[in-house]
C-alpha positions in Angstrom: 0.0 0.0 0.0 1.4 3.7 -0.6 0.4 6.8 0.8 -2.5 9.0 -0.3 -0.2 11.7 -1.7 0.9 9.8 -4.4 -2.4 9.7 -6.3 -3.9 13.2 -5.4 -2.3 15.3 -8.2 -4.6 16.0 -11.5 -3.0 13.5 -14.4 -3.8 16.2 -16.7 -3.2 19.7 -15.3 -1.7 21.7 -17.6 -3.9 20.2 -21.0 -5.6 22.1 -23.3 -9.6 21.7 -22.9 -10.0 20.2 -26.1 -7.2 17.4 -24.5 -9.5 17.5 -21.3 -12.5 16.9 -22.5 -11.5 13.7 -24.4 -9.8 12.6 -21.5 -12.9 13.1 -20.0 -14.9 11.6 -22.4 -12.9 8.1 -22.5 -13.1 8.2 -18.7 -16.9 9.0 -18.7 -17.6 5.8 -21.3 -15.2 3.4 -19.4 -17.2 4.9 -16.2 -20.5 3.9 -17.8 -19.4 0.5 -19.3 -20.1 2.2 -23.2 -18.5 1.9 -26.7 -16.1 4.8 -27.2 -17.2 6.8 -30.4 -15.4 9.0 -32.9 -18.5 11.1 -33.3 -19.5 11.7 -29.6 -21.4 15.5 -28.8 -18.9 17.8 -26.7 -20.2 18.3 -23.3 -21.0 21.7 -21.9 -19.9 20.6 -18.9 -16.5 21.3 -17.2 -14.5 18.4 -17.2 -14.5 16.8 -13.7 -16.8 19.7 -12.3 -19.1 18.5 -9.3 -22.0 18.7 -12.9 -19.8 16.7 -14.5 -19.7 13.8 -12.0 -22.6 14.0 -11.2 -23.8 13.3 -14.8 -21.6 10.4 -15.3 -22.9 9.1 -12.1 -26.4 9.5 -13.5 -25.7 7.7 -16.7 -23.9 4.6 -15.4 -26.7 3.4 -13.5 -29.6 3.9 -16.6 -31.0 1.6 -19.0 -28.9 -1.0 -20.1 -26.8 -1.0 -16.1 -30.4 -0.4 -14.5 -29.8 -3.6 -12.9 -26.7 -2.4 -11.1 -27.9 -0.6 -7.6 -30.2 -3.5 -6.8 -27.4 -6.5 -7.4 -24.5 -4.0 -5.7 -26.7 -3.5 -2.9 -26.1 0.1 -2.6 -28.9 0.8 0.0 -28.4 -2.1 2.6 -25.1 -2.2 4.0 -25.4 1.1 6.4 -22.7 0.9 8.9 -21.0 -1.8 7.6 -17.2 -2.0 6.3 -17.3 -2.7 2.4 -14.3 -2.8 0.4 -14.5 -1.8 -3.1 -11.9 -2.7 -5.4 -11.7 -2.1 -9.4 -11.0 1.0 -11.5 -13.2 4.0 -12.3 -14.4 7.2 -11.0 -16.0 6.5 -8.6 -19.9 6.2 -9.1 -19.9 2.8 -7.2 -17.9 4.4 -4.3 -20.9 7.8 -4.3 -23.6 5.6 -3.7 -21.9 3.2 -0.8 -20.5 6.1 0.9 -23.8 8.3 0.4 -26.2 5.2 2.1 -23.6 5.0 5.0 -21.3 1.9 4.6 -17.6 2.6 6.1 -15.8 2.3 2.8 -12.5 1.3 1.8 -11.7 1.9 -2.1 -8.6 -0.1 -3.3 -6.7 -0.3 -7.0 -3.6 -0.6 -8.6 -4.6 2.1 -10.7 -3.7 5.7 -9.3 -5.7 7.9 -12.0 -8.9 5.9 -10.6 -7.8 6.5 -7.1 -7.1 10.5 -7.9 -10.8 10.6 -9.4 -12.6 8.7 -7.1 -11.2 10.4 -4.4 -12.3 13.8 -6.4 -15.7 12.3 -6.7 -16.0 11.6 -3.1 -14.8 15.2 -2.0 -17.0 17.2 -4.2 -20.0 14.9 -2.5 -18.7 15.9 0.8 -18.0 12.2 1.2 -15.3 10.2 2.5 -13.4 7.0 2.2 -10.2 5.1 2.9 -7.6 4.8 -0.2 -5.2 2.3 -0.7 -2.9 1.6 -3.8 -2.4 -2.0 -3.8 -2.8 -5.5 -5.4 -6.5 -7.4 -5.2 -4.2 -10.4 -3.7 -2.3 -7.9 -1.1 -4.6 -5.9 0.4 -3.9 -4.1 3.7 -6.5 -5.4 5.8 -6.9 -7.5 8.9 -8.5 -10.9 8.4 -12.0 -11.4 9.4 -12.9 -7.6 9.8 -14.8 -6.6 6.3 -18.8 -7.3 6.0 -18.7 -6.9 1.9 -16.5 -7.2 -0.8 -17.3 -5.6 -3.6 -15.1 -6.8 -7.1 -15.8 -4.7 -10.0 -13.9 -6.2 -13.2 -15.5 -5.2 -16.3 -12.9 -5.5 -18.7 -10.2 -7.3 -17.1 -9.5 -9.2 -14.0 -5.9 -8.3 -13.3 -5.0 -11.4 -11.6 -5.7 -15.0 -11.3 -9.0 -15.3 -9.9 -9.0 -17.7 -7.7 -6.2 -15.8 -5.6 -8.3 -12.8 -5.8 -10.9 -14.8 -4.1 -8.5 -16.1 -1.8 -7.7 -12.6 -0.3 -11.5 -11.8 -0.4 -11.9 -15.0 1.8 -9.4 -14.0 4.0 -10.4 -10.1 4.8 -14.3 -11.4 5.3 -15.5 -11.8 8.4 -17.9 -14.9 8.4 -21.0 -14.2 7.4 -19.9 -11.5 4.8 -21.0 -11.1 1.1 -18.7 -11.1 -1.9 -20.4 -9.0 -4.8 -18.2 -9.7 -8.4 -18.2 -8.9 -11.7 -16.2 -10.7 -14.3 -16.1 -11.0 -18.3 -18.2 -14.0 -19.5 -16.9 -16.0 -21.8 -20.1 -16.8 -23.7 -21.6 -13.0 -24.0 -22.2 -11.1 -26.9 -19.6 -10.5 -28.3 -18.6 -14.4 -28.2 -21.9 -15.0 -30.1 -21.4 -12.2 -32.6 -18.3 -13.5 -33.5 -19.9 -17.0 -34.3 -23.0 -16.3 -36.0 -22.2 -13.2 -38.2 -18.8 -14.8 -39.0 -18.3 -12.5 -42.3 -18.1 -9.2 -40.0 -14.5 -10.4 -39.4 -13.9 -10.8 -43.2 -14.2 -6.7 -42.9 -11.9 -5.9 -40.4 -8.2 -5.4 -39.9 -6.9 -8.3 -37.3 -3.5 -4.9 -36.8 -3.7 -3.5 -33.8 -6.4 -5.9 -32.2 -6.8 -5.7 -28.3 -4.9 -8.1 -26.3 -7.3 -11.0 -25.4 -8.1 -10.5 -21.4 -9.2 -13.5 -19.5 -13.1 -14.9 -19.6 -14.9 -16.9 -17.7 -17.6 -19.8 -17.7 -20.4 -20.6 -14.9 -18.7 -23.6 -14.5 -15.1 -22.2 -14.2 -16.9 -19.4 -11.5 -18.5 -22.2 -9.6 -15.3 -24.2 -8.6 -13.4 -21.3 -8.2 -16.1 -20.4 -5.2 -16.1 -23.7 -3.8 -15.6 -22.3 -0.4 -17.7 -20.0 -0.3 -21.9 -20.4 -0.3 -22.9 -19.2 -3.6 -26.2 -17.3 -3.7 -26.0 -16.1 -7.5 -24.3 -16.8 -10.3 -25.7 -14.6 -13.6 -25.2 -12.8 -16.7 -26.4 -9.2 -16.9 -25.4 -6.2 -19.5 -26.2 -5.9 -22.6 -27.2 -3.9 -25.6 -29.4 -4.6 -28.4 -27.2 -3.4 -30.6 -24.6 -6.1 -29.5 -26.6 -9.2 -31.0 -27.0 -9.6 -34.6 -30.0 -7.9 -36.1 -31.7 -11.2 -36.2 -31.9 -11.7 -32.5 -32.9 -8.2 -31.6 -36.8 -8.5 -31.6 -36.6 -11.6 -28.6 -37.5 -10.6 -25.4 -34.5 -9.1 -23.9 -35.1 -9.9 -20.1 -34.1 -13.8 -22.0 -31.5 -12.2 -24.3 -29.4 -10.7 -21.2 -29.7 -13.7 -19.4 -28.3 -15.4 -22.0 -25.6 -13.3 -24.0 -25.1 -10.9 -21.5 -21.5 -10.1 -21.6 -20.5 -10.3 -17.4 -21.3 -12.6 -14.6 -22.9 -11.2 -11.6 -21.1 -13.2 -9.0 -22.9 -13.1 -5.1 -21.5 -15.7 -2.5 -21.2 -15.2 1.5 -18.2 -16.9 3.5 -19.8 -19.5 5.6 -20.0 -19.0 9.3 -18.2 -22.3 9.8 -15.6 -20.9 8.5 -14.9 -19.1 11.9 -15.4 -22.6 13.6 -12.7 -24.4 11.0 -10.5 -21.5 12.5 -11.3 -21.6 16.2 -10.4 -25.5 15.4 -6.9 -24.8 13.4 -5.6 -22.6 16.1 
C-alpha cells in the first residue's frame, strides 16, 4: 500500500480543454461501461466539475446497467465495512459512501484512485484509499462485511487468488459482490454467428485477449464459499446480430449478457474451521 499523496495530483493539469474533455470523455464511457465513439457530442460541462460527476454518475446506472444498484446492494449495507476494489471514477464508491457503509476503495490504478477520491470530496463524502494489489490488500483478516469486485474489462490477476484474499479479509458471514467477463456473452456470439463481420476488419492493432470466464469455471473457483447467485447481466441490443434483436431481452441478457454477476457469503463455519486450526 502507498500513501494517499501519491495519487492526489490531477493527471492532466496543464492540458488544453479540447485534450481534457477527451480525457474526460474516454473516462466517462469506461465509467459507464459504453462503446467509445469517434463522433461523440462535446459536453457543456466542465470536465471533472461536481455537474460533471454528477452526470456520469447518473448515466452509469440507466438503462442497459439499471440492474446495477439492486445486485450491488447500494442501500443495505449502512454501517457496515465494504471494500471496493476495481478502477473507475467513482460512481460505485458515491452511492456506498452516500447510504452510509464505512468504505474502503482499493486499485492498482492511481488515476482511478485521484478521481474517485475527487468524486467523493465534491459529495462531501469520504473513504479510505489504498494503492495495492487485489491479492495484497492491507487489511486485517475477518474484519470486512462486503466485498465488492468490479472487473469489467479485465481481471488483473488469477482469480482464484483474488478470491482467496477476499476469503481472508471477510468476516464470516460476509458477502462477496463480483463482476467478471463472460466468456459466452455477446460478443462471443457475434463473433460465431455473423462470422463474415471479421472478413471486414483489420486483425492490426487488435486488443490483447483479457481472460473470460464460464459458470462452471466461477463455480469451482467459489467452492468455499456459499454461492447465492451466479448470472449474466449487461447488454445492448445493438450487441446481437440484427436477427436476434426482436426476442424478449429480459431472455436475451440472461443469455448473452456479456458479465457474470457473482454473489456468494463466507460460511459462518468458517470461523469454527478457524477456532479448530488454532
Amino acid at each position: 500500500m502507498e500513501p494517499a499523496n501519491d495519487f492526489e495530483d490531477d493527471p492532466y493539469p496543464d492540458s488544453d480543454r479540447d485534450t481534457r474533455e477527451k480525457y474526460a470523455y474516454e473516462l466517462a464511457m469506461s465509467e459507464t461501461w459504453r462503446r467509445f465513439s469517434n463522433r461523440h457530442r462535446k459536453s457543456d460541462l466542465e470536465p471533472f466539475s461536481l455537474p460533471w460527476f454528477d452526470s456520469v454518475n447518473e448515466k452509469r446506472y440507466i438503462r442497459h446497467a439499471s440492474w446495477i444498484p439492486r445486485l450491488f446492494e447500494f442501500a443495505r449495507h449502512k454501517g457496515e465495512r465494504v471494500l471496493l476494489y476495481g478502477t473507475g471514477l467513482g460512481s460505485d464508491a458515491i452511492q456506498y459512501a452516500k447510504n452510509g457503509a464505512k468504505l474502503t476503495v482499493c486499485s492498482t490504478d492511481k488515476v482511478h484512485l485521484h478521481w474517485t477520491r475527487k468524486n467523493l470530496d465534491l459529495h462531501k463524502l469520504s473513504a479510505t484509499m489504498q494503492f495495492c494489489r487485489p491479492t495484497e490488500l492491507a487489511i486485517a483478516s475477518d474484519s470486512v462485511d462486503i466485498v465488492t469486485l468490479s472487473f469489467f474489462n479485465e481481471v488483473p490477476e488469477p482469480l482464484a487468488h483474488i478470491l482467496d484474499e477476499a476469503w481472508r479479509v471477510l468476516r464470516p458471514g460476509g458477502k462477496i459482490i463480483a463482476v467478471v467477463p463472460a466468456r459466452y456473452g455477446a460478443g462471443f456470439w457475434r463473433k460465431v454467428l455473423c462470422f463474415w463481420e471479421s472478413w471486414f476488419k483489420s486483425s492490426r492493432n487488435s486488443p490483447k485477449a483479457n481472460p473470460t470466464y464460464r459458470g462452471t469455471d466461477l463455480k469451482k473457483s467459489l467452492e468455499n464459499f456459499e454461492v447465492r447467485r451466479i448470472t449474466k447481466r449487461h447488454l445492448r441490443r445493438s450487441d446481437m446480430p440484427s436477427f436476434l434483436r426482436w426476442a424478449y431481452f429480459p431472455v436475451l441478457e440472461r443469455l448473452f449478457g456479456q458479465i457474470f454477476v457473482i454473489k456468494a457469503i463466507k460460511p459462518i463455519r468458517a470461523a469454527l474451521a478457524d477456532m479448530q486450526a488454532a
